[in-house]
N, C-alpha and C positions, 0 to 999 in steps of 0.2 A: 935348341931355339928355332932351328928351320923347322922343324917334322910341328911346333905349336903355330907359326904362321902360316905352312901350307894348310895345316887342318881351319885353323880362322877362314882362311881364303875358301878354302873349299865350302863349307860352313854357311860362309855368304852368298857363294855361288848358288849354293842350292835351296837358302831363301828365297833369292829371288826368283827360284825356276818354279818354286809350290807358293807362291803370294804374288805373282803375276795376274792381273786381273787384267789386261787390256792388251791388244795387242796391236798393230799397224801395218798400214802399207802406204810408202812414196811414190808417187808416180809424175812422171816426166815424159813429155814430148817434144815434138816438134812443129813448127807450121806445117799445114798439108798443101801440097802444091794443086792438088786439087781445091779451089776455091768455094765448091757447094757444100767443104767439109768445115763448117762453124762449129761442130758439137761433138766431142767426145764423152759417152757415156759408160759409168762403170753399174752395173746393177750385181745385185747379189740380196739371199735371203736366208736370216737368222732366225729358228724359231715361226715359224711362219709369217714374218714382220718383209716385208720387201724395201730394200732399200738402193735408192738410186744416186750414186751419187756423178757428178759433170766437173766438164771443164768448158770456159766459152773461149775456143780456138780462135773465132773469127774476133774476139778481144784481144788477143795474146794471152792468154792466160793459158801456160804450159806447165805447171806445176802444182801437185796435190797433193797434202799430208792427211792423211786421214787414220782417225782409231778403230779400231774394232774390238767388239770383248770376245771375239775365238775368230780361229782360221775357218778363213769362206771361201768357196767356188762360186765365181762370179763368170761374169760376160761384158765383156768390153765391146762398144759399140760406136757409131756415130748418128749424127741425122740422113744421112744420105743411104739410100738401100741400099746403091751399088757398092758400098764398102761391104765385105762379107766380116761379121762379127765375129772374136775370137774367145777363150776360154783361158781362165787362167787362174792360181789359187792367190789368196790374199794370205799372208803372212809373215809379218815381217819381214817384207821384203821392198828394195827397189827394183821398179817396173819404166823400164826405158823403151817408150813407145814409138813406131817409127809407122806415119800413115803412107802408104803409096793410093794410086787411083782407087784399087778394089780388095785390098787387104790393109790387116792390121797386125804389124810385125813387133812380135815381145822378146826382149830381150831373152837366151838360153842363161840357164838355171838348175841344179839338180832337183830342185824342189817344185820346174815348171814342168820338167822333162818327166819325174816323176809319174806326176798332175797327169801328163797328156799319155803316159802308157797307159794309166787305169780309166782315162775314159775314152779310147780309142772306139770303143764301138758306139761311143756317144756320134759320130762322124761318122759312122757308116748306116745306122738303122733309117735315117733320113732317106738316103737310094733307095730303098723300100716301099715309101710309104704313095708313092705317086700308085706303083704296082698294087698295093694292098687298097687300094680307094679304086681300081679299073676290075680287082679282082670280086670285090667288095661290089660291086653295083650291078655285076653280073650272076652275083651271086655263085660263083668258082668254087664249088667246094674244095674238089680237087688243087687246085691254083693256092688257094687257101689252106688247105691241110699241108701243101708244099711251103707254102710263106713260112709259115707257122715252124715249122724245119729250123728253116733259116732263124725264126727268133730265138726260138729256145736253143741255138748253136750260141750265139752272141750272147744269149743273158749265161749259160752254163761259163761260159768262158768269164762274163764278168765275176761271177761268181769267186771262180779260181782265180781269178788275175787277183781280187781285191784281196780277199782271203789271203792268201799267200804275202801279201804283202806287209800286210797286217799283223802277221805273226812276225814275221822280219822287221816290222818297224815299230815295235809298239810305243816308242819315244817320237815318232816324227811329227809336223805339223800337217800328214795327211792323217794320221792315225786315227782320228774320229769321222773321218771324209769316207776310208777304205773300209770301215768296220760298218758304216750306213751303204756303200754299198753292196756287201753281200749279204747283211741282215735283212734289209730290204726285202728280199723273200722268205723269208721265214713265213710260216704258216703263222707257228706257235710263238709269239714274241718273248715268251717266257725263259724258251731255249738258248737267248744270246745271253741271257744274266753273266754267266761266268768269265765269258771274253768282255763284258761290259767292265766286272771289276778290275781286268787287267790294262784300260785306257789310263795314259796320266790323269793327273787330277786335274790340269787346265778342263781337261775335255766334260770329264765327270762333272765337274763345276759353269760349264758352259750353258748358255741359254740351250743349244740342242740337246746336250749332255744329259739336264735335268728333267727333260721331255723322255729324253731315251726309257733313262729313269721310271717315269710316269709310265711308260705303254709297259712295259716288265713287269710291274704291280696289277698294270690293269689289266694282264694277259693271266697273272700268275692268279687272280680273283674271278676271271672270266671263263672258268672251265666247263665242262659239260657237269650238271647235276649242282650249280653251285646258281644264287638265286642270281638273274639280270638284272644291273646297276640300271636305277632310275635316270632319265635326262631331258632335257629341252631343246630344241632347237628349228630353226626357221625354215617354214616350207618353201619351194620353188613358186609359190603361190600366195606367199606373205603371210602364211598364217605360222603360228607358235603351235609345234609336234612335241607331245613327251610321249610317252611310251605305255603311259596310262590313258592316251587318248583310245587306244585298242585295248585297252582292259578286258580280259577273257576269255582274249581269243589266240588262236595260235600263230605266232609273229615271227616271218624272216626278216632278220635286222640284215641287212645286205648292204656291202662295203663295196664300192666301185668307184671309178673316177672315165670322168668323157675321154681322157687322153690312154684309157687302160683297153688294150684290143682286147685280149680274153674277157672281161667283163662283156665286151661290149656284143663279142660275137654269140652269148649267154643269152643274151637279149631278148630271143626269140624262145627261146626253152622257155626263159622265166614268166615271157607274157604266156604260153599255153599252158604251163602251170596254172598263173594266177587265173586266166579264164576259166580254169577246169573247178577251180578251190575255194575262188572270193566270195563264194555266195554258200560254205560251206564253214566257217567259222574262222577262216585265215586271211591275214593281212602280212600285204608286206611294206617295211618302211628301208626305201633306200639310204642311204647316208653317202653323199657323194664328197670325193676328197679333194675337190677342184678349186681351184683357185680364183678362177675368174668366170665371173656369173655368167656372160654369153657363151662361153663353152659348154658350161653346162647346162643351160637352160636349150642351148642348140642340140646338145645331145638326147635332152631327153625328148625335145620335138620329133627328133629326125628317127629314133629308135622306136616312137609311139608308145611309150611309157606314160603307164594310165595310173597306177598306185605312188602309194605319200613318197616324194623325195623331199631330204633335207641336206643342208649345208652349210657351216660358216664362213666356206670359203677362207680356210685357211689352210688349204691344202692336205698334208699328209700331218698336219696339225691339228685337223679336226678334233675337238673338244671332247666327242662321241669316240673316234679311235682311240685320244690317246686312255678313256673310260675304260675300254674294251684288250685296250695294248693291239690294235691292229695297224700293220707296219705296209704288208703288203693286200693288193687288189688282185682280183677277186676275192673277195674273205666274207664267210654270213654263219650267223647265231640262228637255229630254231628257238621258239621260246614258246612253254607253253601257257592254258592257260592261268595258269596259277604263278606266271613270272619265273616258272625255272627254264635252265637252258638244258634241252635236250640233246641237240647234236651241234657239232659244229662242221664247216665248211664241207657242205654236202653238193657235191654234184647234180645239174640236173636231175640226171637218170636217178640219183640216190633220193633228190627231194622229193621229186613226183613219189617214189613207188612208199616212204615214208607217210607222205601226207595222204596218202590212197589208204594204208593200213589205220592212220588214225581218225579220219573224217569217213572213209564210205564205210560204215558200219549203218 
């Protein structure tokens, strides 16, 4: 009779861990004794969807229940700048917040502690970027190929931190957080499929989940020699871009975002390319993965980008990547003109001396 009600028990337990559709986080503070702090803000984003959710301190209003339909990495904030905002995962969990003058203290957690090992160099690439913008204006190459060191040290490691964890956790509620960060770089988005199948099914089933999903399909249909998927979408300029507007001609579909340095540092390759090629039967149409239109409308001024950009501004959700299954930046499709894809993610030096053999005839 026990070995039939532990297995009921068990039985039940494990309905409810595969028909779990929502999930939550409680949060709790306290008054700040600092006075200009009326507002604590929780932001995070599902799916490309941004959501912000508050508390009005300077009301008393110190307690928040809120649902979620998967675990998210968010950022806890206030109104005040001089509070430094903190980072922290939502999942089922209670969140006991304590404000001082210039920080925001979250209660320890195995599941925050976790959180804060794998995005440790989220808190150090910042010390960089004053450098990379003094380097950047002087045009440092050297300074720059030195920077550049320092990144790819920090992304390799993220890499291996996430990874590693991922295969160690594949039950946790980072397990779909650690598996986006080191897929993330993947070239070929096609290549995660097999660690994809081995995520629970909360994640598999999750708004990002189903997105993952999506770029896999659109990566594993997106190959060199296979025809490019038709699409729509809005200029920097307010006009409606498909991919038939350049009908005939030979088209870099080129994936980049304002906030991505190697794209950006590309920049100048890609204008002497297009100068050398636009009047020779090639076009390029950018596809920027950005979120918020002044950043990229600032990028493309400031980089002097003269060819079609478009965007929904829905980040790394863009409607055209997950088309394509592109995950990471810099990422581009040749296409000829007949709409097939001929090469994929080609290097400056590779694109020029390609588009040299097919146009200077």
């Amino acid at each position: 009779m026990k070995k039939i009600i532990i297995t009921s028990i068990l039985a039940i337990n494990c309905l409810t861990v595969f028909t779990q559709k929502s999930f939550f986080y409680n949060l709790s503070t306290t008054l700040s004794k600092n006075e200009s702090v009326t507002k604590l803000y929780i932001s995070y984003e599902i799916a490309g969807i941004k959501f912000k959710d508050s508390l009005d301190i300077g009301k008393k209003h110190l307690t928040l229940k809120k649902t979620l339909t998967q675990p998210v990495a968010a950022t806890i904030s206030t109104n005040s700048s001089k509070v430094e905002q903190a980072s922290v995962m939502l999942a089922n969990n209670n969140l006991n917040i304590i404000l001082t003058d210039n920080s925001i203290l979250i209660n320890k957690s195995k599941l925050q502690d976790d959180f804060l090992y794998l995005t440790a160099n989220d808190r150090i690439r910042p010390n960089y970027f004053p450098l990379y913008g003094e380097l950047s204006a002087k045009n440092d190459t050297i300074g720059l190929n030195k920077l550049g060191v320092v990144f790819d040290s920090l992304k390799n490691n993220d890499i291996i931190k996430s990874y590693d964890y991922f295969k160690a956790n594949k039950t946790s509620f980072l397990s779909l957080f650690s598996f986006n960060r080191y897929t993330t770089f993947f070239a070929d988005y096609s290549k995660v499929e097999k660690d994809f199948a081995i995520l629970p099914m909360w994640a598999k089933n999750s708004s990002d989940g189903k997105n993952i999903l999506a770029k896999i399909e659109g990566a594993k249909s997106a190959q060199v020699n296979t025809l490019a998927k038709k699409f729509v979408q809005q200029s920097s300029t307010g006009q409606k871009i498909s991919l038939d507007t350049f009908k005939g001609k030979y088209i870099l579909i080129d994936f980049w975002a304002s906030w991505c340095a190697p794209c950006r540092k590309e920049h100048p390759n890609l204008i002497n390319t297009y100068e050398q090629f636009k009047n020779k039967n090639f076009e390029i149409i950018s596809v920027s993965l950005d979120s918020e239109n002044d950043n990229w409308q600032r990028a493309i001024s400031k980089d002097k980008l003269t060819w079609t950009q478009v965007s929904d501004l829905k980040g790394q959700q863009n409607d055209i990547a997950i088309q394509y299954g592109v995950q990471s930046v810099p990422t581009n499709f040749l296409i000829n003109p007949k709409g097939i894809i001929i090469a994929k993610n080609l290097t400056s030096e590779e694109l020029y001396k390609k588009l040299e053999t097919l146009l200077d005839e």
